[in-house]
C-alpha positions in Angstrom: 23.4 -49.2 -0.5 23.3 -45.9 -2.2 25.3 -42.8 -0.8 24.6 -39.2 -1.1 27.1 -37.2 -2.5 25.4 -34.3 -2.4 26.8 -31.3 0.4 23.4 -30.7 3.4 22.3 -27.5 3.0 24.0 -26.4 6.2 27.1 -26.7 4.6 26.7 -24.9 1.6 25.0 -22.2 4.4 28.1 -22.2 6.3 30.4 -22.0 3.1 33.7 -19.4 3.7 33.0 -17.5 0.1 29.1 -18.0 0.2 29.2 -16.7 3.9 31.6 -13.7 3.2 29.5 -12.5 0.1 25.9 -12.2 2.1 27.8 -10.3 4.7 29.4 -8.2 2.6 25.9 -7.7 0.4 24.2 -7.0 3.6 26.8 -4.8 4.5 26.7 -2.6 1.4 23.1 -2.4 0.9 22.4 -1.2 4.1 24.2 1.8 3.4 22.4 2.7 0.9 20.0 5.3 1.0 15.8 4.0 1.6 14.2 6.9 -1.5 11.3 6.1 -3.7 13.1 8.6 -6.1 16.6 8.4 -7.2 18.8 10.1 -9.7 21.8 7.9 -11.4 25.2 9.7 -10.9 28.9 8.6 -11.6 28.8 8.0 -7.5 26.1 5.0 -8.0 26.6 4.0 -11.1 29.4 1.0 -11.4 30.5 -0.8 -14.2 32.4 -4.1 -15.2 33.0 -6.0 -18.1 31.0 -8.8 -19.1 32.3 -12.3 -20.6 32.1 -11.3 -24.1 34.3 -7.9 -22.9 37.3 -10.5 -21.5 36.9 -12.6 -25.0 37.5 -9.2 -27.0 40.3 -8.3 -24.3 41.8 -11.6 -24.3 41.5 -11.4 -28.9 43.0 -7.8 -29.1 45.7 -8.9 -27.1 46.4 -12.0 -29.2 46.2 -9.5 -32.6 48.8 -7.1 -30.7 51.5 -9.6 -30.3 51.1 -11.4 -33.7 51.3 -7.8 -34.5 54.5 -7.1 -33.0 55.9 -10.7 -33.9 55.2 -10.4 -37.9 55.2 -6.6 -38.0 52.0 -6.6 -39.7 50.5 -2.6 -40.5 47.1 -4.0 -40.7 47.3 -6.3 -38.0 47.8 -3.0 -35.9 45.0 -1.0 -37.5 42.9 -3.9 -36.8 43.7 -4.0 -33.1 43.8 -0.5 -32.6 40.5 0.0 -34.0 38.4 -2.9 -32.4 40.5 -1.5 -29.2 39.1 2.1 -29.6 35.6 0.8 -30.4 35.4 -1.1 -26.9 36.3 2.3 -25.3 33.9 4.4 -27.5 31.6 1.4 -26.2 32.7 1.9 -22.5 31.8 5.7 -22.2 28.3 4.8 -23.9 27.3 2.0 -22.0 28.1 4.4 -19.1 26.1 7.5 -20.3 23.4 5.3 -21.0 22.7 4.5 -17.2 23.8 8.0 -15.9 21.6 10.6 -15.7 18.0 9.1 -15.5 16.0 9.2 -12.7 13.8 6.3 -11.5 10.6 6.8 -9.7 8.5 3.9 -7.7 4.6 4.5 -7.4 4.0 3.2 -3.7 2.0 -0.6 -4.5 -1.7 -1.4 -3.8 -2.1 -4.6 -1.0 -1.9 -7.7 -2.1 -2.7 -11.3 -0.6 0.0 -13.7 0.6 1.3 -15.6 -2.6 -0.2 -13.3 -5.1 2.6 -11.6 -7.1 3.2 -7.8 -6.0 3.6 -5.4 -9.1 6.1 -3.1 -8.5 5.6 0.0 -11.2 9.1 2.0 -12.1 9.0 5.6 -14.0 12.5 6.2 -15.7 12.5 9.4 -17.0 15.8 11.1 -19.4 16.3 14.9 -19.9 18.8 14.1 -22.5 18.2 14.9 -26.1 19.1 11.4 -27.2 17.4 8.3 -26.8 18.5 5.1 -24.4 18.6 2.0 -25.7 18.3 -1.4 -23.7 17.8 -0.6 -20.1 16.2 -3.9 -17.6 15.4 -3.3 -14.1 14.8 -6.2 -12.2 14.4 -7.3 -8.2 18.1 -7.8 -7.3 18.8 -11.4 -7.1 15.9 -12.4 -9.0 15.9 -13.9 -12.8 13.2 -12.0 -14.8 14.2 -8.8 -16.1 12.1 -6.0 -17.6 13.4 -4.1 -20.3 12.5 -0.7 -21.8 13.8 1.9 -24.1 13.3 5.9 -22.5 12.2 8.0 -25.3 14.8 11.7 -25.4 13.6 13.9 -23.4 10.6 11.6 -22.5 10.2 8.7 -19.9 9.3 4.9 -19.9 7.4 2.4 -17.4 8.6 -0.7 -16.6 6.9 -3.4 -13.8 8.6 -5.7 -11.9 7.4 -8.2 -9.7 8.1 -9.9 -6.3 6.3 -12.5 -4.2 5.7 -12.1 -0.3 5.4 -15.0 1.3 4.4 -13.9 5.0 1.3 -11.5 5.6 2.3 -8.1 7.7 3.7 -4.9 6.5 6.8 -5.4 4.4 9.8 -3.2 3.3 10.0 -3.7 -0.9 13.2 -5.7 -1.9 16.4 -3.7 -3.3 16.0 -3.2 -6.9 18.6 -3.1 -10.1 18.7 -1.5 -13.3 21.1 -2.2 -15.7 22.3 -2.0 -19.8 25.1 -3.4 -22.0 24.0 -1.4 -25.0 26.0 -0.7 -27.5 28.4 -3.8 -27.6 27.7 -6.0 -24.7 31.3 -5.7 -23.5 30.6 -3.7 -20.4 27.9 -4.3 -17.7 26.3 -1.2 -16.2 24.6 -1.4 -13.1 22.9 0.1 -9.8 21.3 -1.1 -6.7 18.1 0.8 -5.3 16.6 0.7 -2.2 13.2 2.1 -2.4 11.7 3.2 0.8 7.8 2.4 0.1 6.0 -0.9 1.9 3.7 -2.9 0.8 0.5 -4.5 2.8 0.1 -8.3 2.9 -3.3 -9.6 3.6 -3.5 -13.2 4.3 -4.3 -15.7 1.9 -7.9 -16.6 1.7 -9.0 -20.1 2.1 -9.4 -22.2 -0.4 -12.4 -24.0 0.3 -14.2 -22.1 3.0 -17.2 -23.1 4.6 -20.5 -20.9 4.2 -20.5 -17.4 5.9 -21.9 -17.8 9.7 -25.4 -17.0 10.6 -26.5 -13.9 11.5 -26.7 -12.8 15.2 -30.0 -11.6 16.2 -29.3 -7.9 17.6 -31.3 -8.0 20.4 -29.6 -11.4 21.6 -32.1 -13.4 23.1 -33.5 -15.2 19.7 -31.8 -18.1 18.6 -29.6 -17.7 15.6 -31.0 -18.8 12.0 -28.8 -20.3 10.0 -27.6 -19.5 6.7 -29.0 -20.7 3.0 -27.8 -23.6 1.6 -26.0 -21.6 -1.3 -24.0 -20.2 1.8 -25.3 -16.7 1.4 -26.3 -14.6 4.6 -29.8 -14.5 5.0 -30.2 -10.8 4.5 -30.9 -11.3 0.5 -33.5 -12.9 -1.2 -34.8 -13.8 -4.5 -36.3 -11.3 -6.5 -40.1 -10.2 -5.7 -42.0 -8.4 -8.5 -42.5 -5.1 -7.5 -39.1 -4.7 -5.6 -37.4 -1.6 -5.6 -34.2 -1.1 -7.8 -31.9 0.2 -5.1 -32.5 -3.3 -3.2 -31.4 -5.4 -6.4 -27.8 -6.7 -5.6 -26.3 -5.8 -9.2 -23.2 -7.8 -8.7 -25.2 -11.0 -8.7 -27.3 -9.8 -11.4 -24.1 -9.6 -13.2 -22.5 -13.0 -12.2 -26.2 -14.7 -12.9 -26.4 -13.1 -16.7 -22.9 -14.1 -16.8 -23.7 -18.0 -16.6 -26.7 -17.8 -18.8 -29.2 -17.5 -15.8 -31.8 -14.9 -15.1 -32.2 -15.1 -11.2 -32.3 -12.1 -9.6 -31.6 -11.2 -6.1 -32.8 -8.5 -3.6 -31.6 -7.7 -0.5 -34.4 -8.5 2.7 -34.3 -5.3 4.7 -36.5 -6.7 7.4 -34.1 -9.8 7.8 -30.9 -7.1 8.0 -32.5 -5.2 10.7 -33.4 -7.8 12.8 -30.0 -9.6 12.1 -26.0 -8.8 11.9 -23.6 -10.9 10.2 -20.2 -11.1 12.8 -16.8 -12.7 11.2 -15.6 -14.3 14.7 -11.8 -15.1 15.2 -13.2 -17.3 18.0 -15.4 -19.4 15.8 -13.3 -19.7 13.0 -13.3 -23.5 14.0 -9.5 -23.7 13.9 -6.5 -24.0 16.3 -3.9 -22.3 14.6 -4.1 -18.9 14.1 -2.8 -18.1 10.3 -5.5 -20.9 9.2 -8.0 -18.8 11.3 -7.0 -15.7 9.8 -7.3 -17.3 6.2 -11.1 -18.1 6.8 -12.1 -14.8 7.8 -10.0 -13.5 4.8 -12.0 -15.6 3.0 -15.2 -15.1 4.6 -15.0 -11.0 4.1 -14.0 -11.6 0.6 -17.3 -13.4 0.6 -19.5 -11.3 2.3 -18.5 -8.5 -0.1 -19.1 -10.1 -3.1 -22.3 -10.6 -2.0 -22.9 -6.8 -0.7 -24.3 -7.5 2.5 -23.5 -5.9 5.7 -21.0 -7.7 8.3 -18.5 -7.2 11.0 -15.1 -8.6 12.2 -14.4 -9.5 15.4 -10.5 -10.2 16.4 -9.0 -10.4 19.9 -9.0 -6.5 21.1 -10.2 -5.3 17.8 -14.2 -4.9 16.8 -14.8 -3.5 13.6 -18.6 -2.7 13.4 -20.9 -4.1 10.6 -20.6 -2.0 7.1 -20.2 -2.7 3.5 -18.2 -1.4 0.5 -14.3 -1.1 -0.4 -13.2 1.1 2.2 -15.0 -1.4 5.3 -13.5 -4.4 2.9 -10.0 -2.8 3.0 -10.3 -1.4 6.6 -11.1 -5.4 7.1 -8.5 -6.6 5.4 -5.3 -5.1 7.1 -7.1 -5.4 10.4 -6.3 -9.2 9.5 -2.6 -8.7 8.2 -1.3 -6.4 11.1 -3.3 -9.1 14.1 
């Protein structure tokens, strides 16, 4: 009989020193300020030394007493000078994070598990350059670093991954640099005050787009092609106009090596609507019904037909193009 050895997850949760360090992180971050623009000062600006800093502390301080013990000269010059070097490498390290100011540029929408961009502008008004500053989600493991040109600025893009569609505060952000020795650690925490828009992710494999609705209401529905394509295109008809040619497929089709060519049937679109129903989304729960109508107007616009969406208390009217798509879109992530 085998025994786990390993400590359930509620105990590690529960853990004095893991407990007292989320409190206190929650604690402190809160009281920092929500800005989409910050300038580094001496007030948020905190340093420490690293690993390598308490090896060299730990070495001078062996050199020093051998020093004193054998009355060595150049045992003294030696630790002296290292000794200096580390503060010299102190006050840089410090001067190297102070004085920039950091900029976030608000980011676009983005679908559940899709990775958010985050896009920083570090600008410098001194007349030197800065070497080796990261920036990074705090608590995460990939860094992003950058040098910031004097009297110039830099870009740097970080990344985080929402995991629930809605409106979401960004996550607390960190820059930081060891440059010049790697002795001392340099750091800040930033709370930027933008949000981002989470659309939920489409499904996978979704069915065909609906049929149209007749818009008078008493005819019977048709039904959709078997390419799953709303039946207000067609294929190409000699003699068709240019403004009825749906370019995007013309596009995907030359793409693939094929030369069919598709126009869109303006006697089919008035007669018929194309309605994305919440109702008839043919599932019980509602974040898998939300996923197909993502999916579905993702479909629909890529092939540039009219359609509307229909959620409980909400009716957005049929319409095409980016803005419709987008107004579409967040309809679904704020339901």
């Amino acid at each position: 009989m085998s025994t786990n050895t390993a400590p359930p997850a509620s105990f590690i949760w529960l853990s004095p020193f893991s407990f007292i360090r989320k409190r206190f992180q929650s604690w402190w971050q809160s009281r920092l300020p929500l800005t989409d623009t910050t300038t580094l000062t001496q007030r948020n600006v905190y340093i420490l030394p690293t690993r390598p800093g308490f090896m060299l502390a730990t070495t001078l301080l062996v050199l020093l007493v051998a020093s004193i013990n054998y009355q060595l000269n150049l045992g003294y010059l030696l630790t002296f000078l290292l000794a200096g070097s580390a503060v010299v490498g102190m006050h840089v390290c410090h001067g190297t994070l102070r004085g920039i100011t950091m900029h976030l540029t608000p980011p676009e929408p983005q679908f559940v598990g899709v990775n958010a961009p985050l896009q920083v502008t570090i600008m410098s008004d001194r007349k030197s350059t800065r070497y080796g500053i990261g920036m990074s989600v705090l608590e995460a493991a990939h860094w992003s670093w950058t040098d910031v040109p004097a009297q110039g600025s830099a870009t740097l893009q970080v990344a985080f991954r929402p995991v629930r569609r809605g409106l979401h505060a960004l996550p607390a952000l960190t820059a930081e640099t060891r440059f010049p020795l790697g002795t001392f650690r340099v750091w800040t925490v930033w709370r930027p005050a933008a949000q981002v828009l989470v659309y939920p992710a489409p499904e996978s494999f979704a069915p065909p787009l609906p049929p149209g609705e007749p818009r008078s209401g008493g005819a019977a529905a048709i039904q959709s092609q078997t390419t799953g394509e709303f039946d207000g295109v067609r294929a190409y008809r000699r003699g068709d106009p240019m403004k009825l040619v749906v370019w995007k497929k013309v596009a995907k089709a030359i793409a693939s090596g094929s030369d069919e060519l598709v126009s869109r049937d303006t006697q089919q679109a008035q007669r018929y609507e194309l309605w994305l129903d919440f109702a008839q989304c043919g599932h019980v729960d509602t974040e898998h019904r939300l996923s197909r109508l993502c999916a579905w107007v993702v479909q629909a616009d890529r092939q540039a037909v009219d359609y509307g969406l229909r959620m409980p208390g909400l009716e957005i009217r049929p319409g095409r193009g980016e803005a419709h798509k987008k107004r579409c879109l967040e309809a679904l992530a704020l339901c």
